[in-house]
N, C-alpha and C positions, 0 to 999 in steps of 0.2 A: 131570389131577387138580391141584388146589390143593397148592405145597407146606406140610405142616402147619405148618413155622418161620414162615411167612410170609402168610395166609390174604387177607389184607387184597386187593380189589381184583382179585380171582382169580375167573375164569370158569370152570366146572367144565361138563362134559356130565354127562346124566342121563335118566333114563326112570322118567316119572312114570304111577301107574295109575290109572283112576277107578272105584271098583269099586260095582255093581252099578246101573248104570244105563241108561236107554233108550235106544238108538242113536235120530238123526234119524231115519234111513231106517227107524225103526218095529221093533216083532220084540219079542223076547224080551230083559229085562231081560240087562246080561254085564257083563264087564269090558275095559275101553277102553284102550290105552297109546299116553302121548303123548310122546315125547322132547322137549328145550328143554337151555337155558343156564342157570344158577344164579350170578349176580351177586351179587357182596359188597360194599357200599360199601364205597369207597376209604378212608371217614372214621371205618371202625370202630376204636374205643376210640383217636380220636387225643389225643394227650399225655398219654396213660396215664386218660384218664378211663375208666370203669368202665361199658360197654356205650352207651359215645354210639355217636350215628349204627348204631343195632343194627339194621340192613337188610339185607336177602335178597331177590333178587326171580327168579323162578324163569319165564322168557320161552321159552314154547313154539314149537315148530317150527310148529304151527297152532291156528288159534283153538279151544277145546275148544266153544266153540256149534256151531260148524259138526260138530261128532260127537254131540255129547248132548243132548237134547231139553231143553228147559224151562231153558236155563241162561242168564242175564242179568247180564251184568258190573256190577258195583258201583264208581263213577265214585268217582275220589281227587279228594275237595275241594279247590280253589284255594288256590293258598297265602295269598291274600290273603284269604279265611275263616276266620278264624282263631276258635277255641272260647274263649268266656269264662267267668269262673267262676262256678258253680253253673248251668252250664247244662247241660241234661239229657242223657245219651249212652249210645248202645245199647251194650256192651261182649258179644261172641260167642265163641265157645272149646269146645273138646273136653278141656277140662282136667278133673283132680282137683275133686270136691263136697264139701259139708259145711261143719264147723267145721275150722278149723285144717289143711284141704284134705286131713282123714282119709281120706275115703269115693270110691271109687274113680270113674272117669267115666263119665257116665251117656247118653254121644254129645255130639251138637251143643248147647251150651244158648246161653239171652243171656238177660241181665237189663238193665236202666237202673240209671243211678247218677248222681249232678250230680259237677260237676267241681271238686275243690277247689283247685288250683293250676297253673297256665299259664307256660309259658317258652319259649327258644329249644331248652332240652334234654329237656324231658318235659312231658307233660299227666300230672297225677297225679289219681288218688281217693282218697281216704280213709272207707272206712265199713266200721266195725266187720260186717255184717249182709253185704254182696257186696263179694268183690275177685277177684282173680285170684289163678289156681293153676298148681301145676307141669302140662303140658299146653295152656295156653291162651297159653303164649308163641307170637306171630307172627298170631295173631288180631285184628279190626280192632275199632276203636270208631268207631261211625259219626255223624257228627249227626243233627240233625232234617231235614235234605234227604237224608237216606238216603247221605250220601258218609263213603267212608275221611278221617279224620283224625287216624289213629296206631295204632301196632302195638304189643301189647303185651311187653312186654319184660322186667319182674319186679317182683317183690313181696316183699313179709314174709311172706304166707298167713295174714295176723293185721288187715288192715285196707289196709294201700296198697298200690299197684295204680299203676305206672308203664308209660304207654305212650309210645314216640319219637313225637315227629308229623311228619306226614307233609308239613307246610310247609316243615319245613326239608331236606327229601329232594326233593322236587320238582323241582330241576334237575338231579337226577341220575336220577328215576327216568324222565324223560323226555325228558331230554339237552336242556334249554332253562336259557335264566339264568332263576332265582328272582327277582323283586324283593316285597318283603312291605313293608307299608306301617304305621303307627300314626298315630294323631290325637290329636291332647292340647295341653295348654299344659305352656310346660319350667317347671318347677318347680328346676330345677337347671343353671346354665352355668358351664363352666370353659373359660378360653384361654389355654392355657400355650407357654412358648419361642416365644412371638411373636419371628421374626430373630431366632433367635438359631443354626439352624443344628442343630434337634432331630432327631436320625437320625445313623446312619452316615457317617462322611467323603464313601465312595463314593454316596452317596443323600442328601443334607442337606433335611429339612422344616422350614419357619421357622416352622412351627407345629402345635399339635393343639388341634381344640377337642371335646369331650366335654358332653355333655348327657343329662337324665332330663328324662321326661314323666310331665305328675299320672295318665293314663290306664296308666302301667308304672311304678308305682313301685319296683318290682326288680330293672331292668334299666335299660342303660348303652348312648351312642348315640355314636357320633363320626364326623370324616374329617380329613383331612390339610390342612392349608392348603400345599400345593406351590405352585411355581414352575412354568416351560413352559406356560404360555398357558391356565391354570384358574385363576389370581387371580382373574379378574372373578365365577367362578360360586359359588368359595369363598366370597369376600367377600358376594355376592349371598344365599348361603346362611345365612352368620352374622348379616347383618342380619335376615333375617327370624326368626331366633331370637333375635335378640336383643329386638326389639320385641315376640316373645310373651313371654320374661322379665318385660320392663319392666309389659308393657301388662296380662299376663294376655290372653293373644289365642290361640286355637287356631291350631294350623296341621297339614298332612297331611306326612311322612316317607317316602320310600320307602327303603327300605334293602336290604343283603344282609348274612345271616348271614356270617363269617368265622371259618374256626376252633371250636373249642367252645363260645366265649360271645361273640365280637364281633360286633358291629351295625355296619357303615358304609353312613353316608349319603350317597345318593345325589345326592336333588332333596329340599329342600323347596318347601311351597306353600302358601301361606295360605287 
């Protein structure tokens, strides 16, 4: 068992039932039990924010196709897929109906809703008419290639409807590095403590440079200008942001999330 003080990153056993369905091998509808693992990312609620990284992922002993007839996994979109806004998304759930999520649940439902706002910490909705309700946390929203890209996670029961997405879970839910990518021209460069020795005694970086792109206006991009034999790539990398500055010239990003809200870039590429 997870201890309660401490939940974060805790593998827990469990036996999960699926109940009233067809075995493969044919027969009479019954109910099925499968044992697994219940993983908690490591990154829930880090720095005290308020249901980041809100992940569970529940890894069975075996695959439940191979018990139950008619069942077909639904594929976690790339991280490099990322959903934009006002684009259309299935949202699915066994939650609370109605107005004001009075009316109790009515089983499996999904509606669509377009997507009003896009980050490294939530896809959000906002519409007065469908949102999410207490019961439909942990249910996916999927795009229009039928893939998960975000779990939902909570709301007001009055119009917004936050779900984590699932891009920036991606090298945890599959134990690979993440790299997520953006295109845009920078509309925004800063480079500061050029040598001057920015960082900790024991760690000294001679510089940071921080940038935005016209395509993320809300969001914030940087890397280290270090020492030990990456000068040339650093350097190689602030030129070519820099001539998108100057020029207005596009160029692609790859990056990793860091933390709650950091972006560090990896490779640029014109």
């Amino acid at each position: 068992m997870c201890p309660e003080s401490s939940p974060v990153g805790c593998i827990s056993r469990a036996t999960f039932t699926l109940v009233d369905v067809v075995p493969v091998a044919g027969g009479p509808r019954t109910d099925i039990t499968i044992g697994g693992d219940v993983r908690i990312h490591p990154g829930f609620g880090a720095g005290g924010a308020w249901l980041l990284n809100d992940f569970a992922v529940i890894q069975l002993d075996e695959p439940a196709a191979g018990l139950v007839r008619d069942v077909r996994p639904i594929p976690v979109e790339l991280p490099t897929v990322r959903p934009s806004v006002a684009e259309t998304m299935t949202l699915v759930g066994f939650g609370r109906t109605g107005e004001s999520c009075d009316s109790p649940s009515a089983g499996k439902m999904r509606t669509t809703v377009r997507v009003d706002s896009v980050s490294d910490v939530t896809i959000r909705f906002n519409n007065t008419n469908t949102y999410a309700c207490p019961g439909d946390s942990g249910g996916p929203c999927l795009n229009g290639r039928g893939n998960v890209v975000g779990v939902c996670s909570s709301g007001n029961f009055a119009g917004n409807s936050n779900y984590d997405p699932t891009y920036v879970a991606y090298s945890w839910l599959f134990d690979t590095t993440a790299v997520l990518q953006v295109t845009g021209k920078v509309d925004f460069l800063r480079v500061h403590d050029l040598r001057t020795g920015f960082g900790p005694p024991a760690d000294p970086t001679p510089g940071e440079v921080v940038v935005r792109f016209d395509s993320r206006p809300d969001e914030w991009f940087g890397f280290e200008l270090r020492t030990g034999g990456r000068e040339s790539v650093a350097a190689g990398m602030l030129a070519l942001l820099r001539d998108s500055f100057a020029h207005g010239k596009a160029v692609r990003v790859d990056y990793q999330p860091v933390g709650p809200s950091g972006r560090e870039i990896l490779r640029v590429i014109r």
